[in-house]
N, C-alpha and C positions, 0 to 999 in steps of 0.2 A: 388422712388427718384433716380436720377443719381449718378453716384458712385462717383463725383466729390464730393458731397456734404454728402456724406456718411464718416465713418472710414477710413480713410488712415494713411500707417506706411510708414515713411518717412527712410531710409538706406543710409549709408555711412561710409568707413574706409577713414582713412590715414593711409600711408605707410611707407616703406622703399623704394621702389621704382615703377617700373613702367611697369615690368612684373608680371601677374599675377601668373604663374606657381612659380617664385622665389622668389617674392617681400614677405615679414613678414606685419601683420599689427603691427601698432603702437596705434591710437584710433582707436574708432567702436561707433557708436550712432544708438541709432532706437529712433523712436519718433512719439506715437502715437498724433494723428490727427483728428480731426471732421470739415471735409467743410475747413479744411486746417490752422483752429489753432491748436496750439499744447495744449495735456491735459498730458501728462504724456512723460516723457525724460529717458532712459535709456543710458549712456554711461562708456565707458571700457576705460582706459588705459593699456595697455600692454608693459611687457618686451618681446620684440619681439624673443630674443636669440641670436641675432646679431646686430652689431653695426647698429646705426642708422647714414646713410651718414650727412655730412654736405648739401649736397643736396635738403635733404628730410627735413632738418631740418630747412632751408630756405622758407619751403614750409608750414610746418604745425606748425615749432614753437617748437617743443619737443625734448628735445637733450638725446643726447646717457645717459647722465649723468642721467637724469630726468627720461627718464623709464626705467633704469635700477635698480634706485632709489626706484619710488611710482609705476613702471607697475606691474602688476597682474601676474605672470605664465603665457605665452602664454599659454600652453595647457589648463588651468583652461577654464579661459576667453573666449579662440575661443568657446571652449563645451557652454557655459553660452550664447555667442551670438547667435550660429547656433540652441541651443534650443532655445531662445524667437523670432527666426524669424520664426522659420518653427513653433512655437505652434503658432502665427498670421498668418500665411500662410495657416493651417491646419484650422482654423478657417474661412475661406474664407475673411480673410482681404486682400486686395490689398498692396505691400509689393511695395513700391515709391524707384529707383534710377535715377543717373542720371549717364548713360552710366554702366547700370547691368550689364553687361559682366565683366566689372572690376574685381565690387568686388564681387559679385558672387562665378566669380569666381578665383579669391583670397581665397575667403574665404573654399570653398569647396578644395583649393590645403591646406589651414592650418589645415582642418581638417582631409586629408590623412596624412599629414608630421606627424598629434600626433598621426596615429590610430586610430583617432572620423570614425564615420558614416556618408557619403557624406549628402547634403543637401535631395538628392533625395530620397534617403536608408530611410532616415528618416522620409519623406513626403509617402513613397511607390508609389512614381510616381513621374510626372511632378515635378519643380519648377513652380508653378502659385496660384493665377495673382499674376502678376509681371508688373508695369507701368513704362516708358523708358522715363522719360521726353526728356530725348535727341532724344531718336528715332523717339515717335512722334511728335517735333518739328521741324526734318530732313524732316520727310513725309508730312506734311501739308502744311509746310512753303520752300520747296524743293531750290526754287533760291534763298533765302533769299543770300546776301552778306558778309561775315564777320566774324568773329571766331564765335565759336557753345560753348566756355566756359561756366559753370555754371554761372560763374559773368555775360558775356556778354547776355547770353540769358533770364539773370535774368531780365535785363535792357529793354529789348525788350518786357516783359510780364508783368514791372510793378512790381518786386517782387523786396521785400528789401534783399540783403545779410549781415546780419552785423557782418558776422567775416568768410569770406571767406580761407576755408581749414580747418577751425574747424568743427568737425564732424558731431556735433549737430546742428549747423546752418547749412550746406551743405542739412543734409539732410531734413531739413524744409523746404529749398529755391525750395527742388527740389518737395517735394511735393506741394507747393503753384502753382511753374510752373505748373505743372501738372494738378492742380486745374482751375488755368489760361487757358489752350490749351482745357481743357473739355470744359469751358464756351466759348470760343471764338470761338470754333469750334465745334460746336451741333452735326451736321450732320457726317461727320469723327471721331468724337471723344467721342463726352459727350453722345450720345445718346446711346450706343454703351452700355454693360454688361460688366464688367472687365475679363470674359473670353472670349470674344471676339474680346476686345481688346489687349487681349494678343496674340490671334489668327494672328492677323493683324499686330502686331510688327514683329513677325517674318518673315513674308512676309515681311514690309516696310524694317529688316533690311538687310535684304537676298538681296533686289533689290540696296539698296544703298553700300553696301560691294562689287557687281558685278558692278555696275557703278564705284565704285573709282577704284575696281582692273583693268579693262580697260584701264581707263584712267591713271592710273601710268605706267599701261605695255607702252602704247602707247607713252608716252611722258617722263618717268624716268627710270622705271627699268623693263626690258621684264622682268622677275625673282618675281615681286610683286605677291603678295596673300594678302588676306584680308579674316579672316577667318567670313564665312555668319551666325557662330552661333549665338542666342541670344536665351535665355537671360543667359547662360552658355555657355563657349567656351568648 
């Protein structure tokens, strides 16, 4: 069977903001998956320990008030999330984001800030498979035109978002993309072993991280860098 049409676990936070190394999370959703319905939902709210910008809060809907109110202890919570990813990881489930670098690694900077054990420490090696709906929709679809957002690229593969920046839809939307780019592309994609594919994200994203850093030196800021890590910076 192709791994499109197999278990997939769909991942996604919302934040405080927009560095990963400082940003707190606020939710977290994982969401298991067969062939890209969802069968089972798990998500967190969390008291992140710091204010939630009004920003942030434009974005995902959750005010400073609200999880400081019903969020969980960050420390609890981050532990409870990074255990049910990496016991699905560890299982050889394919673990769906869309742009993993994020929250990743977010999520691995929440679990040094409590003292937890990094995502890897815990796996005893790699983070994988790991599927990059964004990445591999960068890599196939290379000239495509026009923002690469989760909404926008939902739009372009036929997937509904119906509460965009909410966790749990986020990360469904991204595992159906995913689902989508497997079928639509056989040959690049779907045919492909989810450890193989993970193999190939880090190439595609390594080669797109050195195209953009060029191209900013060139024409914005000689001084850019764009770090080629994936699927953790």
């Amino acid at each position: 069977m192709s791994w499109w049409k197999e278990p997939l676990v769909g991942f996604d936070l919302e934040t405080t903001g927009t560095d990963p190394a400082t940003s707190r999370i606020v939710t977290a959703a994982l969401v298991d998956t067969f062939g890209g319905r969802p069968e089972r939902v798990l998500n967190w709210l969390l008291d992140p320990g710091v204010p939630v910008p009004a920003e942030a809060t434009a974005i995902h809907g959750i005010t400073d008030e609200q999880a400081r109110r019903d969020g969980r202890p960050a420390a609890l919570a981050v532990e409870e999330i990074a255990h049910a990813l990496c016991e699905r990881l560890a299982a050889g489930r394919p673990v769906v984001a869309f742009n993993a670098p994020f929250d990743l690694s977010l999520l691995d900077a929440e679990l040094a800030r409590h003292g937890r054990p990094s995502l890897a420490a815990r796996l005893g090696g790699e983070v994988v498979p790991v599927i990059d709906a964004l990445v591999v929709d960068r890599a196939v679809d290379r000239y495509r035109r026009g923002s690469r957002t989760l909404q926008n690229v939902c739009e372009v593969y036929g997937v509904e978002l119906t509460d965009a920046h909410e966790a749990g839809s986020d990360a469904l939307a991204a595992v159906r993309v995913a689902v989508a780019l497997g079928e639509r592309y056989p040959a690049e994609v779907g045919a492909l072993t989810p450890t193989q594919l993970h193999a190939r994200q880090i190439a595609w994203h390594r080669t797109w991280a050195a195209d953009l850093q060029a191209w900013l030196r060139r024409e914005k800021d000689p001084a850019a860098e764009i770090d080629p890590a994936w699927p953790l910076r």
